[in-house]
C-alpha positions as CSV (number, residue, x, y, z in Angstrom):
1,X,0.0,0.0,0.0
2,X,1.4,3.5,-0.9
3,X,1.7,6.3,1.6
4,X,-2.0,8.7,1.3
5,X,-0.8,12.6,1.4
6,X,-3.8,14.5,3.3
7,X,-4.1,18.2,2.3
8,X,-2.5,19.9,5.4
9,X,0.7,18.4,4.3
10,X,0.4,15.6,6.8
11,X,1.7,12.1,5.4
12,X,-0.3,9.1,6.1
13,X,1.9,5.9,6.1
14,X,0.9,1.9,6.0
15,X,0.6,1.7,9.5
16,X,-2.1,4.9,9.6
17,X,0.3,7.1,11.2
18,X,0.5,10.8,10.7
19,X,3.6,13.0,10.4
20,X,4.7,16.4,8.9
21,X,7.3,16.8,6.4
22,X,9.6,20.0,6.2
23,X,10.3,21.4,3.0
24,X,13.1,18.9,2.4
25,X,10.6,15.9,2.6
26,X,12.2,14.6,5.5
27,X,9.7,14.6,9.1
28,X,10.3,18.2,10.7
29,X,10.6,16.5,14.2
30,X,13.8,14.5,11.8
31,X,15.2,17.5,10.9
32,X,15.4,19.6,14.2
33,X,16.7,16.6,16.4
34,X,19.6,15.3,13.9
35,X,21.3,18.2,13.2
36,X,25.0,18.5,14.4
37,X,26.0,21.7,16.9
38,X,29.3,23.2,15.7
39,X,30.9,24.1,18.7
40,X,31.7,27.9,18.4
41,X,35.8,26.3,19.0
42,X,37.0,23.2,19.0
43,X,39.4,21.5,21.2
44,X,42.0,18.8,20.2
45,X,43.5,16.1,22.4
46,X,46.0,14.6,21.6
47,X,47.5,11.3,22.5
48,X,50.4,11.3,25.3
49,X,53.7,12.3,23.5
50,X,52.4,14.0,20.6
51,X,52.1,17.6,19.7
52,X,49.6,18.5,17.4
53,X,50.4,21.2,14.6
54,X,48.9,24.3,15.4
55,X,48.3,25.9,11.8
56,X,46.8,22.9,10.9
57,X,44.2,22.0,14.0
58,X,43.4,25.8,13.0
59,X,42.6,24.5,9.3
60,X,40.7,21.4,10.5
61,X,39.0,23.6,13.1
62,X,37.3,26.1,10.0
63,X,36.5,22.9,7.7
64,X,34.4,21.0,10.8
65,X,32.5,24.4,11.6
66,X,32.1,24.4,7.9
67,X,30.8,21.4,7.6
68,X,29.0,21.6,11.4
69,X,30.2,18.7,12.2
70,X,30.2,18.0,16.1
71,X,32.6,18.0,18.7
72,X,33.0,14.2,19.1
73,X,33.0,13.8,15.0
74,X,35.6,16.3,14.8
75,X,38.2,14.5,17.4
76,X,37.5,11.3,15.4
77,X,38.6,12.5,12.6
78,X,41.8,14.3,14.0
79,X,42.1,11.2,16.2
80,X,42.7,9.1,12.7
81,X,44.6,12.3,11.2
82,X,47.4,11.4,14.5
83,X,47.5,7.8,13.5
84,X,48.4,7.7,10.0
85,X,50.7,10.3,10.9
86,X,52.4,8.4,13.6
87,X,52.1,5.2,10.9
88,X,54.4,7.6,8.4
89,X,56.8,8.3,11.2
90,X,57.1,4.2,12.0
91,X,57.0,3.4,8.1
92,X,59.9,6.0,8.0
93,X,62.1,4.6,10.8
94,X,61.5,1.3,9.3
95,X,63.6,2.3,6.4
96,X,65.8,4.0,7.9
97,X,66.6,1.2,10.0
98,X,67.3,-1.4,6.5
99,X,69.0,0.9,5.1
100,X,71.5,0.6,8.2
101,X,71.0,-2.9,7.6
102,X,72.3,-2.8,4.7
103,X,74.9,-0.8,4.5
104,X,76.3,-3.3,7.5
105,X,76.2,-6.0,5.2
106,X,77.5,-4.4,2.1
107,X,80.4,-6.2,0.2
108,X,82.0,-2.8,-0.6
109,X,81.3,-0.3,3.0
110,X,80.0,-3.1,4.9
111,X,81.6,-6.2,6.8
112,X,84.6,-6.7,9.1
113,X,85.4,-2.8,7.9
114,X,82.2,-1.2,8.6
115,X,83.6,0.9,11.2
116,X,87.0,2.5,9.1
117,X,85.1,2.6,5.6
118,X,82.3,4.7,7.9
119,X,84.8,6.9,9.2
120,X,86.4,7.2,5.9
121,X,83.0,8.5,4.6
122,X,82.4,10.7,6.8
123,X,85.8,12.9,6.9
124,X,84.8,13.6,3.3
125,X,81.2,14.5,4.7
126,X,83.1,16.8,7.1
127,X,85.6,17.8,4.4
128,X,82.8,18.2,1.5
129,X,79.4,19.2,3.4
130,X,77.9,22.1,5.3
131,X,76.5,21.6,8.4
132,X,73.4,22.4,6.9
133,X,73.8,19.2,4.6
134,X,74.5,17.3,7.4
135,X,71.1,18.4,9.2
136,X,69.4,17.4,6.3
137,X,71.2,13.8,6.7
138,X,70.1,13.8,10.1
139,X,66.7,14.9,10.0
140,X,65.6,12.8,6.9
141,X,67.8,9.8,7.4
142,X,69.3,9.9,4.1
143,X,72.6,9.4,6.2
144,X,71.8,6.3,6.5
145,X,71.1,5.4,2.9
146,X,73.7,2.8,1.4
147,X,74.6,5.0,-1.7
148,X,75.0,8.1,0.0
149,X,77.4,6.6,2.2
150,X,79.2,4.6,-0.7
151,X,79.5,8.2,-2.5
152,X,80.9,9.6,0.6
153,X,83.5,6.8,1.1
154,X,84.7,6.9,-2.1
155,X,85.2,10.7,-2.1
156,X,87.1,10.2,1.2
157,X,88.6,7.6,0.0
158,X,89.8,9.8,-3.2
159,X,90.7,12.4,-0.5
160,X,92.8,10.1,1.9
161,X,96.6,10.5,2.7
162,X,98.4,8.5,0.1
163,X,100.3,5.9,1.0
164,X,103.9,4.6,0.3
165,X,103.6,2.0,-2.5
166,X,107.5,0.0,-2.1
167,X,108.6,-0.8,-5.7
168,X,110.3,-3.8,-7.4
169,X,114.2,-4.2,-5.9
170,X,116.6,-2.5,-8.1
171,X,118.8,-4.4,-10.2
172,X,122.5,-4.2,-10.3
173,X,124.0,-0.4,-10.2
174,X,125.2,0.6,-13.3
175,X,127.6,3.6,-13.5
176,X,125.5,6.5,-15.1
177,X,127.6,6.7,-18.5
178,X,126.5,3.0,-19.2
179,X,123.0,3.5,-18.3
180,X,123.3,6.7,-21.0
181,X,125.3,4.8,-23.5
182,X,124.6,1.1,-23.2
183,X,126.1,0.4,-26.2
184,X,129.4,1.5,-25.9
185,X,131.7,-0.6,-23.8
């Protein structure tokens, strides 16, 4: 059986029970009752040890009030914001970690001379690179990435003392006007 619309704008339904639609077609009682409060500001927690950005909570805070969502619905979504960023962090000290991994088994930096061919690299890191590079190492972890540790050794390498190379023995001494005429006796 279909729903019976009476003149005042009152819906009948199957059952033969009455109720008043808003403009939208939805109940009015419906309407009033579910819609979300915007707080007039929001407030962030944040789990133990983590900071949250400021600019950004800022931005989230203007999209929620745009989009009225409630308190509660807000810090879910910044709760999940916080998690995938702490996932990133853990994804990223994950591969920062293999790549020291690696480097400690590499056939060419790696091995019984991990320690001297890491030193080697990094006198041409000090030699080469800025302080400001070397923050940049730091803070991303590329200074822990196999090839630009294997780049650095070999420029220290290319950079280290020489060292004395003994030749062959020296044959018999030959006076110097038979080495400049050997074929005059």
């Amino acid at each position: 059986m279909t729903d019976d619309v009476a003149d005042s704008g009152t819906t009948v339904n199957d059952a033969g029970e009455a109720s008043v639609e808003s403009q939208a077609g939805a109940p009015a009682e419906a309407v009033e009752s579910t819609s979300p409060q915007a707080p007039e500001a929001y407030a962030f927690s944040a789990p133990e040890g983590v900071t949250l950005d400021t600019a950004a909570v800022e931005e989230f805070s203007a999209i929620a009030k745009e989009l009225g969502l409630e308190q509660g619905k807000a810090q879910a979504i910044a709760d999940i914001a916080v998690k995938m960023q702490q996932r990133q962090a853990e994804a990223q000290q994950a591969l920062v970690t293999s790549w020291v991994e690696q480097v400690k088994v590499d056939k060419e930096i790696g091995g019984d001379k991990f320690t001297e061919n890491l030193a080697v690299a990094r006198k041409a890191l000090e030699t080469f690179g800025t302080p400001e590079l070397q923050d940049v190492l730091n803070m991303t972890g590329l200074g822990n990435h196999p090839e630009v540790i294997r780049a650095f050794y070999k420029a220290g390498k290319a950079i280290s003392e020489d060292r004395f190379i003994p030749g062959s023995p020296k044959g018999p001494e030959m006076d110097m006007a038979k080495r400049m005429f050997p074929t005059m006796n």
